[in-house]
Residue, then its C-alpha position, 0 to 999 in steps of 0.5 A: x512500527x519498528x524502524x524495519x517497517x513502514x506503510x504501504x502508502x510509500x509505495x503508492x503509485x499516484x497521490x492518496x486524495x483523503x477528503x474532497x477538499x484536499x483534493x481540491x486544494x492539491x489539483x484546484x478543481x472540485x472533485x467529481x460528485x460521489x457515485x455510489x454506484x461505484x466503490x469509493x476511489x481516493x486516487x487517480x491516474x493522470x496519464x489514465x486519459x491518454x490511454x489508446x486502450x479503453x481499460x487500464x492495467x496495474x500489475x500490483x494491488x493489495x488483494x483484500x476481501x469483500x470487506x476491505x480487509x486484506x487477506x494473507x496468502x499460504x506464506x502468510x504474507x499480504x497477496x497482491x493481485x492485478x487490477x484493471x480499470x476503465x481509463x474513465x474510471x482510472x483517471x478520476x476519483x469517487x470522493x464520498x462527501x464527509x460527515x454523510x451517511x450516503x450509500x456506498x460511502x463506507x464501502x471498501x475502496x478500489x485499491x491502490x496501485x503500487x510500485x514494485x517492492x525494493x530488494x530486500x523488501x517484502x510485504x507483511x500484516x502489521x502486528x495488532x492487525x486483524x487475525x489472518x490479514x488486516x494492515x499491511x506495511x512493507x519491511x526490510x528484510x535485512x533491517x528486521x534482521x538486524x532488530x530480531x538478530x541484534x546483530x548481522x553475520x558481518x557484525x558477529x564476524x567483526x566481534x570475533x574477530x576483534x576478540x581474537x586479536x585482543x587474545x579473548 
């Protein structure tokens, strides 16, 4: 990944819990029993459980397919999508036990909420990734620029500028 791109993950809105134990060792509860019932779920809401409204809403996840994978839109950049949850569902998470073969384990996870892109960001499939979507990573327009170009419009002003005055 070049210094213009970064993971997806900095913009989660909540805490990516990766195993059962780790869970346990960040909130010091034991994590509910895994439900295959229901899609794997490595993140909660705290604030999910004082919801006045039965559901809650989130403006922003990754959009991916039935297998997981995320998908690009016509511009050919990762789609975000709403996601809606039941403020039980919101407020836990669905653990799968490691190193089992358990029914629903490797299902695709609920995706992540995530905070809103800062200017001058956007989001994009990280090369290497699968044809037409995979792994998504946040880039930095301007920084990206900046490595693509090798220089900013600012910069090449300032050369020439520089190269007048020396009588270049």
């Amino acid at each position: 990944m070049s210094n213009a791109t970064y993971p997806i993950g900095e913009l989660a809105m909540f805490q990516r819990f990766q195993t059962r134990g780790g869970y346990t060792e960040v909130t010091g509860q034991i994590p509910p029993n895994f439900d295959s019932s229901r899609r794997p779920k490595h993140w909660l809401d705290p604030k999910a459980k004082d919801s006045i409204s039965k559901n809650v809403f989130y403006e922003r996840v990754i959009a991916v397919s039935d297998l997981g994978i995320a998908f690009p839109g016509p511009d050919g950049k990762p789609v975000l999508e709403p996601l809606m949850l039941s403020k039980v569902e919101a407020g836990s998470v669905n653990i799968p036990p490691e190193g089992t073969n358990i029914a629903g384990a490797n299902d695709p996870e609920c995706p992540m909420p995530l905070k809103p892109l800062p200017a001058g960001h956007e989001l994009t499939f990280q090369s290497g990734a699968v044809p037409g979507g995979g792994v998504v990573s946040v880039r930095d327009t301007v920084r990206f620029a900046m490595e693509v170009e090798g220089f900013t419009a600012a910069d090449r002003a300032l050369i020439r500028a520089i190269a007048a005055k020396l009588g270049i």
